[in-house]
C-alpha positions in Angstrom: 0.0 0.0 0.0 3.2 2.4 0.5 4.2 2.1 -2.7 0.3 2.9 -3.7 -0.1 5.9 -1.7 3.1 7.2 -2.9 2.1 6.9 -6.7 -1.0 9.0 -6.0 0.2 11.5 -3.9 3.2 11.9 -6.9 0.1 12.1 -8.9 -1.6 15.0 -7.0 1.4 16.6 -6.2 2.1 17.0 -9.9 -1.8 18.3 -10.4 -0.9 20.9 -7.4 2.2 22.3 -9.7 0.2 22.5 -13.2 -0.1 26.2 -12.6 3.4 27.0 -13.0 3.7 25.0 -16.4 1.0 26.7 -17.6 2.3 29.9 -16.4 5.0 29.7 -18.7 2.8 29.5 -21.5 0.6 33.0 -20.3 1.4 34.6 -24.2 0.0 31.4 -25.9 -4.0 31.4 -26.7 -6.1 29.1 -23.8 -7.6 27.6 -26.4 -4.2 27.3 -28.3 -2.6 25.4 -24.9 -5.9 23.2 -25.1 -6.0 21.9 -28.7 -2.3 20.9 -28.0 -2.9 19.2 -24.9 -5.6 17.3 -26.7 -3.4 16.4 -29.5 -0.2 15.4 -28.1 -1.8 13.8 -25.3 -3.9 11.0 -28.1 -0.3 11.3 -29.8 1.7 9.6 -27.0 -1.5 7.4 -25.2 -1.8 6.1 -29.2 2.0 5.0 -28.7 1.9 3.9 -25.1 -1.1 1.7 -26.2 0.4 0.2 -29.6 3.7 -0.7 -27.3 1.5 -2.3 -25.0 -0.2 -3.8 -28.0 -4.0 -2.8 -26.5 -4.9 -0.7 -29.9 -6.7 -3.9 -31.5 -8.6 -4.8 -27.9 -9.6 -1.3 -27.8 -11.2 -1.2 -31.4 -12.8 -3.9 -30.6 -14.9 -3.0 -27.3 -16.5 0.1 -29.5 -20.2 0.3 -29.9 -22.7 3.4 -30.5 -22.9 3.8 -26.5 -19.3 3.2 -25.6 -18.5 6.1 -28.1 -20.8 8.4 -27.1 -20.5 7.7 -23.4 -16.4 9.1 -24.0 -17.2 11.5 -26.8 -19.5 13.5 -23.7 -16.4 12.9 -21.6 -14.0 14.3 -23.4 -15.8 17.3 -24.4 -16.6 17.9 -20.6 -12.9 17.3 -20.3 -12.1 19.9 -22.8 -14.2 22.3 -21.0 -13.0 21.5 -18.0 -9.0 22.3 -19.4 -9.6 25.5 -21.4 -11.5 27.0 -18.3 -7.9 25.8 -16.1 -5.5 27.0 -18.5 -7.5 30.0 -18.9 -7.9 30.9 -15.2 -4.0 30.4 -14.3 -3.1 32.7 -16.9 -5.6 35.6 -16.0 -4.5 35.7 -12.7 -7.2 33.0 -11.2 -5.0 30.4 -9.7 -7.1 30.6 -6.2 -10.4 30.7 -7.7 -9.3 27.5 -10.1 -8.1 25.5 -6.7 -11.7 26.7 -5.1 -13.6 24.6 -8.0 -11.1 21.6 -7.1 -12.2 22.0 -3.3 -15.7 21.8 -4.0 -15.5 19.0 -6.7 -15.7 16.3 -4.2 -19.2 17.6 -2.9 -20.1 18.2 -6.2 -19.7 14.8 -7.4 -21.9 13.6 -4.2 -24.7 16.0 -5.5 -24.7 14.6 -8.9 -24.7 11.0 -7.6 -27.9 11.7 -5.4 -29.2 13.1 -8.9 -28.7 11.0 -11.3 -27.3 7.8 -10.2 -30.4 7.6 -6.8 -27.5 6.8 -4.6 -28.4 8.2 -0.7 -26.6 10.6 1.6 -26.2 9.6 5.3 -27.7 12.2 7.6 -24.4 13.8 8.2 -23.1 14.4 4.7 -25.9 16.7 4.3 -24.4 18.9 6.5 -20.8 19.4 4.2 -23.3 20.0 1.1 -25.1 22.6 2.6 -21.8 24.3 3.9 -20.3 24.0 0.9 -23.5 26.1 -1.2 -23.7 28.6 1.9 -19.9 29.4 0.8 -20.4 29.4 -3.3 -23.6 31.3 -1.9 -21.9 34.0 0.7 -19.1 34.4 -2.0 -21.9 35.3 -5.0 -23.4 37.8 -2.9 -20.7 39.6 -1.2 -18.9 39.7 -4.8 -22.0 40.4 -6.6 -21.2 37.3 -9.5 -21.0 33.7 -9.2 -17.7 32.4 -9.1 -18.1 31.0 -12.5 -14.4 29.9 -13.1 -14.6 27.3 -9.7 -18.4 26.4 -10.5 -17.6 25.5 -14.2 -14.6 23.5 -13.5 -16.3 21.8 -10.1 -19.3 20.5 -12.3 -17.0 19.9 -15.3 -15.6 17.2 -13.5 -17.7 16.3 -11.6 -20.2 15.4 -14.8 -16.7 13.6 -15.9 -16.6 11.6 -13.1 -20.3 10.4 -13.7 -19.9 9.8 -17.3 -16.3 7.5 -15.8 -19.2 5.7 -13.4 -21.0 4.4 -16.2 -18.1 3.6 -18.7 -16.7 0.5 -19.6 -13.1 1.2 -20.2 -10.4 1.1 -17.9 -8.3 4.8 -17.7 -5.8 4.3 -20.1 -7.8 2.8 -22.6 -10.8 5.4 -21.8 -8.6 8.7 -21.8 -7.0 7.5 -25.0 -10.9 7.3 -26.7 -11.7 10.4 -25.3 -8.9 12.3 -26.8 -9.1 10.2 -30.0 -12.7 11.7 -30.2 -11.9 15.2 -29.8 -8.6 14.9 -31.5 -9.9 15.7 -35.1 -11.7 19.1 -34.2 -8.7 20.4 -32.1 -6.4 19.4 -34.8 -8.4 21.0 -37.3 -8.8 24.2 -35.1 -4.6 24.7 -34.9 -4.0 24.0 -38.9 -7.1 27.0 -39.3 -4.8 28.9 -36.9 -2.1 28.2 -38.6 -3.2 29.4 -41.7 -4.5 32.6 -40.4 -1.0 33.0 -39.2 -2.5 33.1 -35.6 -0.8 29.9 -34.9 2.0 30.0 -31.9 3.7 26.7 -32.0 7.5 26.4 -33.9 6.7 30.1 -34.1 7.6 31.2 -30.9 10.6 30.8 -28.7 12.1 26.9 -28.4 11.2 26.5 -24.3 7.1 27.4 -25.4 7.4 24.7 -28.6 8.7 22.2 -26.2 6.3 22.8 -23.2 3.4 22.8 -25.6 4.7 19.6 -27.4 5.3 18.2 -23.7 1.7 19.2 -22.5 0.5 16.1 -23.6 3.2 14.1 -21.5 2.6 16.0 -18.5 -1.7 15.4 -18.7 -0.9 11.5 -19.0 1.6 11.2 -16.1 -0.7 12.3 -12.9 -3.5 9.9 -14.5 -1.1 6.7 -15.0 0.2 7.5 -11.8 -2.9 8.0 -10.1 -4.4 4.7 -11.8 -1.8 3.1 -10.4 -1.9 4.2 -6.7 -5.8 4.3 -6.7 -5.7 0.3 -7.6 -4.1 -0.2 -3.8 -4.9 2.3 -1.8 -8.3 2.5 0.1 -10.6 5.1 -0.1 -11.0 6.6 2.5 -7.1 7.5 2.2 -7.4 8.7 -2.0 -10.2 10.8 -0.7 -7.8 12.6 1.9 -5.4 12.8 -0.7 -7.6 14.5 -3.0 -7.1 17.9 -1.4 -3.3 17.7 -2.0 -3.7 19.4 -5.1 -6.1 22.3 -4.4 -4.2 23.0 -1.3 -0.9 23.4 -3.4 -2.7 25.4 -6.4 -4.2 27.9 -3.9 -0.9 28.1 -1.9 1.0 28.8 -5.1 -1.6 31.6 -6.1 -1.2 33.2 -2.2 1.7 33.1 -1.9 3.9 33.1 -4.9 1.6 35.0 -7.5 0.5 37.2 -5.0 -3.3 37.3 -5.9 -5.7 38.6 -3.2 -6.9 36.5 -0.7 -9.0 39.3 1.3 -11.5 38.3 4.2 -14.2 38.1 2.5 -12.5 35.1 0.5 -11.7 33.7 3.5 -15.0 33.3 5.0 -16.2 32.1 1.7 -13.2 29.1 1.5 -14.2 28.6 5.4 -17.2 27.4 5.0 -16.0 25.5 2.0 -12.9 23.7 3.8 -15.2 23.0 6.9 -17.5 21.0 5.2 -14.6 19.1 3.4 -13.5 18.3 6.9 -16.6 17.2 8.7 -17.3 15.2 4.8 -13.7 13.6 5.1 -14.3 12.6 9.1 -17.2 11.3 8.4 -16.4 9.3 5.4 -13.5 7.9 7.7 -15.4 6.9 10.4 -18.2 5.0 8.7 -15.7 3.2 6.1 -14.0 2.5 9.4 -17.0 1.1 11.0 -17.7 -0.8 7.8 -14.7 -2.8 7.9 -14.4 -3.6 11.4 -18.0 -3.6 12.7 -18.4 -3.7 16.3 -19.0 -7.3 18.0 -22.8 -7.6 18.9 -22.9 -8.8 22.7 
């Protein structure tokens, strides 16, 4: 399980750093940074896969639903890496780690939605918490705070979609790319040819980090589908917060955005109901596995 628990916390550690690679690329186009993460990312899963020789296996568990069920996913995921890439570079790196805290509740909602599944008494508490702080934030602001909201339910409809699919990660994220691959690819030859196009026009360290963007999406996941196949639950739900904790650190404290008190109360009530969500997650997977002895 060490060995587990170190592969996923390499995994969100990684995650937790993203904004400073994507910081380096603040004078290329989000949706530029996008298109080539979609692209280079199919690009080295289609190796990976052919040197693992799971290409024909792959073809062969397609069908109408099993293509639509990742085409949904990886336009949601597409969404969900323009909106990032967008918000590091504006200046958003705390608002972006907000949507990250609030996934996990999030994804609870949208399984008492769509998939029935039931809340113990308790965990109703952290999901009320958690919209009192989205809520306190709105009004005190006067907007929504659209950047954490879109990327929160952006994965979180993701992660429903991943509920409901068949394939395992690699072979899922490398459908979901393949689907989206022919639109992004499309979109940077048409910027290309507008002469709006950045890449191998720019300066070599921003043609290698976008040709690398792909590399450094598929890491984290192979890393974390790795550790999550060992480690229990109830720890890769801990673990979870590494990354928001290290994205809104790195927007504090070394991009300087401001964190004013009215933030703070809003992430309060946000990080209290991860905590009493967390606790209580523990201590009922806890009593789960080693039930008490009836007298």
């Amino acid at each position: 399980m060490k060995k587990g628990i170190l592969l996923a916390v390499s995994a969100y550690g990684l995650w937790g750093f993203f904004p400073i690679y994507f910081k380096w690329l603040h004078g290329v186009p989000a949706l530029q940074i996008m298109a080539h993460r979609v692209v280079w990312s199919f690009i080295f899963l289609a190796a990976y896969l052919l040197l693992r020789r799971e290409i024909n296996s792959l073809l062969h568990s397609l069908n109408r639903r099993t293509i639509l069920i990742y085409l949904a996913a990886g336009v949601l995921l597409a969404i969900n890496w323009l909106t990032y890439v967008w918000a590091v570079n504006e200046g958003r790196v705390v608002e972006s780690s907000l949507g990250y805290f609030i996934n996990p509740l999030v994804s609870v909602s949208l399984g008492v939605i769509f998939l029935r599944e039931r809340l113990r008494p308790l965990q109703w508490l952290p999901v009320g918490l958690a919209a009192a702080g989205v809520a306190y934030l709105t009004i005190r602001y006067g907007q929504l705070p659209w950047v954490a909201l879109v990327l929160a339910f952006s994965f979180g409809l993701y992660g429903l979609l991943k509920k409901i699919a068949p394939l395992g990660p690699r072979k899922g994220l490398a459908l979901e790319t393949a689907l989206i691959f022919p639109p992004m690819f499309a979109y940077l030859v048409f910027a290309e040819a507008r002469g709006e196009g950045v890449f191998l026009h720019t300066l070599p360290l921003t043609n290698v980090l976008l040709a690398l963007s792909g590399l450094v999406t598929i890491i984290p996941l192979l890393l974390f589908a790795a550790g999550a196949q060992s480690v229990p639950l109830t720890i890769m739900g801990l673990l979870q917060y590494v990354a928001p904790t290290l994205q809104f650190l790195l927007g504090v404290l070394l991009y300087h955005e401001p964190f004013t008190l009215t933030s703070a109360i809003g992430f309060g009530f946000i990080w209290l109901a991860l905590l009493i969500f967390s606790l209580e997650s523990y201590f009922h997977n806890q009593r789960t596995l080693h039930p008490q002895p009836v007298p």
